[in-house]
C-alpha positions as CSV (number, residue, x, y, z in Angstrom):
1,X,189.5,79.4,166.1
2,X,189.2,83.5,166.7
3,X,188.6,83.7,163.2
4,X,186.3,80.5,162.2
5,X,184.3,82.0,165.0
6,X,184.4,85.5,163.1
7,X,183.0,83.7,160.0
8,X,180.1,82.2,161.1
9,X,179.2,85.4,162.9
10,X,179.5,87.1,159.4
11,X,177.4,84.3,157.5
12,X,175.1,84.8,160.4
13,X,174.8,88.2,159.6
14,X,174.0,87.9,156.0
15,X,171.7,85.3,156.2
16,X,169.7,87.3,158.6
17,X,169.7,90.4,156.8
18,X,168.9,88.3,153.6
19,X,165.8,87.1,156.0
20,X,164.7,90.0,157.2
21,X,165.0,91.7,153.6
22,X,162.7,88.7,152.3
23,X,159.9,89.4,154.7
24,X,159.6,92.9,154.5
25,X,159.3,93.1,150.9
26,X,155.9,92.9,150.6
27,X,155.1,95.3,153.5
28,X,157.4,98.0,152.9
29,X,156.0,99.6,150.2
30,X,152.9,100.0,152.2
31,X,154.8,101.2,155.2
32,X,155.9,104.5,156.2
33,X,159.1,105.4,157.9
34,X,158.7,106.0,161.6
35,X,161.7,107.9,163.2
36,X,163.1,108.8,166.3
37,X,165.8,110.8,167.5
38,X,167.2,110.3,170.9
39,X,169.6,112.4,173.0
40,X,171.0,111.1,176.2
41,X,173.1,113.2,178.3
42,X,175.3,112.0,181.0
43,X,176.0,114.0,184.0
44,X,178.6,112.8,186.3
45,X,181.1,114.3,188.7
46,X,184.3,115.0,186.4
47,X,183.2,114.9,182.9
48,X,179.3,114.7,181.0
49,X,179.1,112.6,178.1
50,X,176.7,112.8,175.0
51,X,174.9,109.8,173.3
52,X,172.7,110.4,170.6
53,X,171.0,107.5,169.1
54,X,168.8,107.5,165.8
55,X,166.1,104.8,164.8
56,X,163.7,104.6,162.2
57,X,161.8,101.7,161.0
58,X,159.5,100.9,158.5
59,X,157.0,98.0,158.5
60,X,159.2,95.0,160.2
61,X,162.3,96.6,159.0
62,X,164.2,98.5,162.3
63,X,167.9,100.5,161.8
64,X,169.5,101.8,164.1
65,X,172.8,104.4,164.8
66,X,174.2,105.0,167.8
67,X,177.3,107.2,169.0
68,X,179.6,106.9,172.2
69,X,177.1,103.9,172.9
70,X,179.3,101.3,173.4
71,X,182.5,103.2,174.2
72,X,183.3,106.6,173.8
73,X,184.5,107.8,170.5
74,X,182.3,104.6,169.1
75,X,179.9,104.4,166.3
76,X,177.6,101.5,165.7
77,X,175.2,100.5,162.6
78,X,172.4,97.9,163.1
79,X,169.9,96.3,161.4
80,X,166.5,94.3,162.7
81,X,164.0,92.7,162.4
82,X,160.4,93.9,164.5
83,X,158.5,91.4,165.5
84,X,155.4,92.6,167.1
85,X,151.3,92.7,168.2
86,X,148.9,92.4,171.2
87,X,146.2,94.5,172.2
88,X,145.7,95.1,176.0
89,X,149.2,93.0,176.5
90,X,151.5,94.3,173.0
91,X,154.8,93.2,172.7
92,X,158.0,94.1,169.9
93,X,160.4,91.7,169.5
94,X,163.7,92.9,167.4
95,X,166.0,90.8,167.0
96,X,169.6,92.6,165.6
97,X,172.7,92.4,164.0
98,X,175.4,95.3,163.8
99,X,178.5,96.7,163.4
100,X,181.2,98.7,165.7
101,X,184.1,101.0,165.3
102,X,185.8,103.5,166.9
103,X,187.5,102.9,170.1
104,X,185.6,99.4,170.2
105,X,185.4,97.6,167.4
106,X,183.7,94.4,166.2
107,X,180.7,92.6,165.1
108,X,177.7,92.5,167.7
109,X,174.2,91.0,167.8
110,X,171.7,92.6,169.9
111,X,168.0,92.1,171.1
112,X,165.1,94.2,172.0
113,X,162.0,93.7,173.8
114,X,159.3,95.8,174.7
115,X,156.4,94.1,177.0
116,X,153.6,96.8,177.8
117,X,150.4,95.7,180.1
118,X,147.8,98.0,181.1
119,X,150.0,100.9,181.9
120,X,153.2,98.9,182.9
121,X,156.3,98.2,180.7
122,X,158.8,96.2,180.7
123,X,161.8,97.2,178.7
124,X,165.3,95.7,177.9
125,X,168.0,96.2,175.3
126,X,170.6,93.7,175.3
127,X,174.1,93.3,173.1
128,X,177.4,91.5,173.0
129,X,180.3,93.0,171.1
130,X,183.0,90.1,169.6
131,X,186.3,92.5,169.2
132,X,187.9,92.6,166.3
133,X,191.1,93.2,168.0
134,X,191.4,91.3,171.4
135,X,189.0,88.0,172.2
136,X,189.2,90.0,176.1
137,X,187.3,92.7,174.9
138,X,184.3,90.5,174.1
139,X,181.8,92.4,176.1
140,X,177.8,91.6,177.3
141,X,175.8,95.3,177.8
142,X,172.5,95.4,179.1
143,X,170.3,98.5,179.9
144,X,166.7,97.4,181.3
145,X,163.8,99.5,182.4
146,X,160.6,98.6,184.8
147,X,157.9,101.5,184.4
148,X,154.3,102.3,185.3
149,X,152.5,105.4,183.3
150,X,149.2,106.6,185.4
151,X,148.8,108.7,182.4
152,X,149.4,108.9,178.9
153,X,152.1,111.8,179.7
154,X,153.5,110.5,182.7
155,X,155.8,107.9,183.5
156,X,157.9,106.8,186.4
157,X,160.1,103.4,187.3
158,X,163.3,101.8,188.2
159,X,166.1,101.1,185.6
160,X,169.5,99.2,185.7
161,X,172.1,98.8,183.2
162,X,175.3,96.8,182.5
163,X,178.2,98.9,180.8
164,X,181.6,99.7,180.1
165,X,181.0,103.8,179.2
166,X,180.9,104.7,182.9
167,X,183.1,103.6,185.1
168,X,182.3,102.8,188.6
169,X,182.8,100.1,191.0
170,X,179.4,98.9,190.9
171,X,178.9,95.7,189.0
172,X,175.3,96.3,188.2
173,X,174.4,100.2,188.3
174,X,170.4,100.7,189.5
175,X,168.1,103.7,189.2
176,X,164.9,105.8,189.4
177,X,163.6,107.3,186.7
178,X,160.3,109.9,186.1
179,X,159.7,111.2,182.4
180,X,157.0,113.2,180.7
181,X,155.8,113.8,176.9
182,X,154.1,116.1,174.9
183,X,153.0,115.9,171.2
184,X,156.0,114.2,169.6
185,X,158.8,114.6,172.4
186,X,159.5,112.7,175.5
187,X,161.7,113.7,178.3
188,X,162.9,111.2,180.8
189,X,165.3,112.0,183.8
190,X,167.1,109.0,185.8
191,X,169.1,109.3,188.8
192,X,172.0,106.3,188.7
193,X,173.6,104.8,192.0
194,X,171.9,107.0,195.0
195,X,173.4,106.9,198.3
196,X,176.8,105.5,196.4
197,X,180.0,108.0,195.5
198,X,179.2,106.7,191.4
199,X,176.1,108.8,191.6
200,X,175.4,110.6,188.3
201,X,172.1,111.8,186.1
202,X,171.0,111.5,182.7
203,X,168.5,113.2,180.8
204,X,167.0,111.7,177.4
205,X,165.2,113.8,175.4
206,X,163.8,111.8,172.2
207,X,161.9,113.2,169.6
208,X,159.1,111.0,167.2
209,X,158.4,111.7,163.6
């Protein structure tokens, strides 16, 4: 069953990247790479952790790289699809399908939504991992944030995220965050579990080009 499962996930996969190939070949050669680089840096009592992420994408073609993401000593590939417009409400939808290994590893689909409204934005990034090795390892992450920019610069909001990198004993692990940008780099600051034992900080700088 484990493994029938595995194959569909994998003639999922091809089939979407096939799809995803089809409709960006007539945009990409218009299109220029847009690229970000993202470190996050997790402060916590006993030990810090660092999580750098890479992105580019180019037209409606998104990839993706990420590092200690999903576990520590994990490294994940993924490829997408952006699905995106609006003017005074603008959306991105990107759908995506990757790969894990390291200390995790498996086959995962992800999603991505961005929902931005006159200053508010409402942002979520949602995966499940299918282990390769044990069916119990089959995990559901989720990392959401609710913000509100008075200015271009400035942002501030709440944040709340699913995970197996930190443990605590907090099911659900909520937060405040305030960040700030100039010119191409953004710096956002997030205080996790106040009041609680599990508190820690984490800083994300990112970097656009």
């Amino acid at each position: 069953m484990k493994k029938t499962a595995f194959i569909r996930i994998g003639i999922g996969f091809v089939l979407f990247y096939s799809f995803a190939a089809a409709q960006e070949q007539d945009t990409v050669s218009t299109a220029k790479w847009n690229q970000t680089l993202e470190i996050n840096l997790y402060l916590m009592k006993d030990e810090s952790i660092l999580l750098p992420i890479y992105q580019t994408d180019r037209g409606k073609l998104h990839l993706e790289a990420r590092y200690n993401y999903e576990d520590l000593k994990t490294f994940s590939a993924w490829i997408g699809y952006n699905i995106k417009s609006g003017n005074s409400f603008e959306y991105i939808i990107t759908p995506m399908a990757g790969g894990v290994v390291g200390s995790t590893s498996g086959i995962a689909a992800g999603l991505e939504l961005t929902f931005d409204f006159k200053g508010f934005e409402f942002y979520t990034e949602m995966e499940y991992i299918f282990d390769l090795k044990e069916k119990e390892n089959d995990f559901y992450y989720n990392w959401t944030d609710i913000t509100y920019a008075p200015k271009e610069w400035l942002w501030f909001g709440l944040s709340a995220q699913w995970t197996r990198l930190y443990k605590s004993d907090l099911e659900i692990e909520r937060g405040l965050l305030v960040g700030g940008s100039l010119k191409q780099y953004e710096l956002t600051g997030y205080l996790y579990n106040l009041g609680s034992d599990d508190f820690y900080i984490i800083f994300t700088l990112s970097a656009n080009f």
